[in-house]
N, C-alpha and C positions, 0 to 999 in steps of 0.2 A: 504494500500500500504506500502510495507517497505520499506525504507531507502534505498536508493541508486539504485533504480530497477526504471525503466519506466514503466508503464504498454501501449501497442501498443495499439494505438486507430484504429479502424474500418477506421476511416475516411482519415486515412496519407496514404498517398502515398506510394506505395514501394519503396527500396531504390535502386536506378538504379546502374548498373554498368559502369561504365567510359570506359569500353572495347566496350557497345555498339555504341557509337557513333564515334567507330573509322572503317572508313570499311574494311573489312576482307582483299583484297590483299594489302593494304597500312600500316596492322598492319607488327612488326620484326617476331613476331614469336605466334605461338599458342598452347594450349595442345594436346596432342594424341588422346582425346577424341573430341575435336575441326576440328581435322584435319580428322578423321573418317567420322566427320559432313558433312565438306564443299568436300571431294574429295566424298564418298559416296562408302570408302571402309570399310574394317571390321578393328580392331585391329589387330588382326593377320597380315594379309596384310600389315599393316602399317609399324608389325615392322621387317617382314620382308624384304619394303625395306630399311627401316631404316639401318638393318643387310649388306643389298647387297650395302649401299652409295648410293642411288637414291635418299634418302632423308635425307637434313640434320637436324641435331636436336645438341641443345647446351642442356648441364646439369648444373642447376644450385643449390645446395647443395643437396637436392634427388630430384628435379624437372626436368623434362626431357622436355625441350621447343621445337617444330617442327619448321624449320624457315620456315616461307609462302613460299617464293620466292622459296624454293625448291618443295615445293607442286607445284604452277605455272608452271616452268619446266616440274614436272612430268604428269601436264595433256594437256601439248603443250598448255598455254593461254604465250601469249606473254607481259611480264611484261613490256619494253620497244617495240616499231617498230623497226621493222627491214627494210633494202632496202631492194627495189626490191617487195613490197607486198603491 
């Protein structure tokens, strides 16, 4: 073994991501590839309504974040209740 290197043992655990145990419409925001996922559109699709303002999305230094809530919107799930329903 060299200096400064781990070698991964069969037996550890994988190392989990802190995004799974947050659930998907209570995260801010998700990737494009994320957002492909959970609406069950293509990319293309995405970004063109990204292009038409149906969906918002923040950029942050080249990272381009989808914000859920506007996913939500876009597939009518109703993030708060509304009256009347």
């Amino acid at each position: 073994m060299r200096r400064g290197r781990r070698l991964e043992c069969a037996t550890q655990e994988p190392k989990r991501n802190p995004l799974d145990c947050i659930p998907f419409a209570q995260r801010l925001t998700c990737t494009v590839a994320e957002a492909c996922e959970a609406t069950g559109l293509g990319r293309t699709k995405i970004y063109e309504l990204i292009g038409n303002g149906r969906v918002a999305t923040t950029t942050i230094g080249r990272r381009r974040l989808v914000v859920v809530q506007s996913l939500s919107s876009l597939v009518g799930i109703n993030v708060a209740p509304t009256k009347g329903r």
